[in-house]
N, C-alpha and C positions, 0 to 999 in steps of 0.2 A: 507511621509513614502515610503520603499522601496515595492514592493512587498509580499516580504516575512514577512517585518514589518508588512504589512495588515494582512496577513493570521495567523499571530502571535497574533494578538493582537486580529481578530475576533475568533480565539477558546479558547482565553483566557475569552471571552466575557463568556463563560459557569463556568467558576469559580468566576469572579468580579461578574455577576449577572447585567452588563451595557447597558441596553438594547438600549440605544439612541446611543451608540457606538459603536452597532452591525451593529443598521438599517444605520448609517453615511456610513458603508462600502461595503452596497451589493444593486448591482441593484434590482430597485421595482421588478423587474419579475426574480428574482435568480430562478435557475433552479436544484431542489435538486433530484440527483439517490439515495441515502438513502432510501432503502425502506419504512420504520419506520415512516417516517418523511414527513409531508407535502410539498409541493414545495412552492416558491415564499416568499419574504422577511418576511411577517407578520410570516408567519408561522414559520421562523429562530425566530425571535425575540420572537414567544410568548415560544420556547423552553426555550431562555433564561430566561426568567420569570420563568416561571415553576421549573428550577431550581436553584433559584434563592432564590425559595418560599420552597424547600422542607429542612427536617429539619436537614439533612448532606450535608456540603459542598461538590459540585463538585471540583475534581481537575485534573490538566493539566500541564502533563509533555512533554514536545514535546522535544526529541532526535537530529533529522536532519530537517534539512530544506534546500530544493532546487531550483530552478529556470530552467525553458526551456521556452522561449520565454512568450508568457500570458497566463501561468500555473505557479502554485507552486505546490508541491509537498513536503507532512510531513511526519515526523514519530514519532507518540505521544502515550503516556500511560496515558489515561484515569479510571477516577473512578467518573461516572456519580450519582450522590446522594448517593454514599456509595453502590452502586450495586456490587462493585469489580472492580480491576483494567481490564483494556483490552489494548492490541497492537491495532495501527491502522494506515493506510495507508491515507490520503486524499489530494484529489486531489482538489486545487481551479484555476479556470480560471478566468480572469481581461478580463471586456470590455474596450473600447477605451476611455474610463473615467474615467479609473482604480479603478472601480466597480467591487467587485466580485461578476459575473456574473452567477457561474456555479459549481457545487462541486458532487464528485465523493468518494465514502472508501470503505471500508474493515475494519472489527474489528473483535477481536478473544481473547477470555480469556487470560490472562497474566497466563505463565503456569512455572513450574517449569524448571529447568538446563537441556538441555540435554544430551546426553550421553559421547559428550566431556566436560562439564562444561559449556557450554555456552548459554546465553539469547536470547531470542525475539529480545534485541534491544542493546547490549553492543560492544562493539569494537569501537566507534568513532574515525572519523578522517576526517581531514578536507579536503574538495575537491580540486584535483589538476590538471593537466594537460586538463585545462580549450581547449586548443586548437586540442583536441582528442578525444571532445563529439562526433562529427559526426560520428567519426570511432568506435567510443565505441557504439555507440546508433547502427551502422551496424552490428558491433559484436555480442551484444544481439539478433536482430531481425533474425539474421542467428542461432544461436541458437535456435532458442525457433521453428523455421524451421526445421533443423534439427534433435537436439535433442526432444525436448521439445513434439513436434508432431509427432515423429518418420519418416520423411520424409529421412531422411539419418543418421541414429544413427552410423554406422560406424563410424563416424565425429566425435562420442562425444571426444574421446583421443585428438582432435584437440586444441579445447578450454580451455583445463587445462593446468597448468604449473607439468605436472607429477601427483600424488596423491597430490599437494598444495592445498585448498581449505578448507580458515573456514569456518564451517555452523553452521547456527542459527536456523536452523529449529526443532522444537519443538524436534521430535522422529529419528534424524537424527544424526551422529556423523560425525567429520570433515571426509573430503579425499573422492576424486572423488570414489575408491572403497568402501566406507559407502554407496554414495548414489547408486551405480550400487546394493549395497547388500539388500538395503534396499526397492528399486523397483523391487525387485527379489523375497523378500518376500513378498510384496502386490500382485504381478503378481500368486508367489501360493495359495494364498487365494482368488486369481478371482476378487483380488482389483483392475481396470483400475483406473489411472488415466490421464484421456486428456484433451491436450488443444487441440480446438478444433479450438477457434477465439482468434487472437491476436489484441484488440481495442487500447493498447495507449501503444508507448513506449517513455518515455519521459527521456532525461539524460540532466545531468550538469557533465559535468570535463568525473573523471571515475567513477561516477554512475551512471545506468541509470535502471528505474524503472519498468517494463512491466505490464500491466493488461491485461487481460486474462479471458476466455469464457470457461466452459466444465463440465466437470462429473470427479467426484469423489466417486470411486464404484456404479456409475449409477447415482448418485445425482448429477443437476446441481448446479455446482461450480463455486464461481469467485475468478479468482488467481491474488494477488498482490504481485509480485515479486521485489527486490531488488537486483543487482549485483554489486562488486566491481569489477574493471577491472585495472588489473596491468599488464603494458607493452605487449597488447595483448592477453592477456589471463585473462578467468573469476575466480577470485581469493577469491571470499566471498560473500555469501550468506544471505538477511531476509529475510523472506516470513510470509504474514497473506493469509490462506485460510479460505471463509466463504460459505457456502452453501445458497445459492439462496431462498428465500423466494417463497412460492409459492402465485402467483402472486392473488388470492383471500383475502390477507392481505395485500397487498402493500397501503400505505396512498399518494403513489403518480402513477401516470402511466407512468412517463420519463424512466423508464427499469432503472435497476443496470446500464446499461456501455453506 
């Protein structure tokens, strides 16, 4: 199996209930940021069980799937025991025995349309211009620099192709001036939202996916960003933000990022 066929098939492991087909696929010492969640293989495996055992089936819908070197990178709609759907981000890393070694998310209630019509996870399309990750993957990370951290927001005009831009962000509606309108209005409510630390930005083609460290009206947040990048310019937007657990509940101590 390819990569992505692993990571495919291990978070399918949460709806088949296959436990021997979960452990087949992760290093003994996987390494889980999941707050919720235990670290290291037994502990993936006894989730599977668990629900596996409970009396509504889990289910797994996974939207995109991508590749950067020994990472994958998902984008799935979960509905853990009948708890309700959620969006989610997850990030898996392959050791050199192409063992999944390592695993990284972001989840967030599956919410209604927003203000243009549009979802959490809808507009697919297949990735392209495989030979312009590097530049895309520069793109982003000067962004999320300049805009994203306020280091030179002058710059924002730079990145759009005019008002072009769909977005999929819950309370947000398409076009660069939605979102200038829309951090205009959090900004009068004394709502900051920063990043602060940017930990992985990972692309295939012209996706490329940033996570991200900060507060959210004071509450540490961690941001899982998705951008589409057409001919230079950032042209579509998903994003799952989840607020940081504090760290007296965490069932594991490897930190969110």
């Amino acid at each position: 199996m390819t990569q992505i066929e692993k990571a495919l098939t291990l978070i399918n492991t949460f709806a088949t209930g296959d436990t021997e087909t979960a452990a087949s696929l992760l290093n003994e010492n996987y390494i889980q940021h999941n707050l919720a969640y235990g670290t290291g293989r037994d502990a993936f495996v006894g989730s599977v069980a668990y629900l596996a055992s409970a009396p509504v089936k889990t289910t797994v819908n996974n939207i995109r799937a991508y590749e950067d070197g020994d990472k994958v990178f998902l984008h799935t709609v979960y509905n853990f025991a009948g708890m309700g759907e959620q969006v989610a981000f997850d990030i898996f890393r392959f050791d050199e025995d192409g063992k999944i070694a390592e695993h990284w998310d972001n989840l967030a209630a599956k919410a209604e349309v927003n203000p243009s019509g549009r979802t959490q996870i809808d507009n697919y399309a297949e990735v392209k211009d495989l030979d312009k990750t590097e530049e895309n993957r520069q793109l982003v990370k000067s962004f999320l620099h300049d805009v994203m951290q306020g280091k030179a927001p002058e710059k924002t005009p730079d990145y759009f192709d005019g008002d072009t831009y769909l977005q999929h962000n819950t309370g947000i509606a398409d076009g660069l001036s939605s979102l200038g309108a829309a951090l205009a209005a959090l900004a009068k409510q004394n709502i900051a939202m920063n990043y602060d630390t940017v930990h992985q930005v990972l692309a295939q083609g012209n996706y490329v996916l940033a996570v991200s460290e900060g507060t959210f009206g004071g509450v540490p947040t961690s941001y899982y960003d998705l951008w589409r990048v057409e001919n230079g310019k950032i042209t579509e937007h998903w994003d799952v933000m989840e607020t940081i657990a504090d760290k007296e509940t965490w069932q594991n101590q490897n930190g969110k990022f």
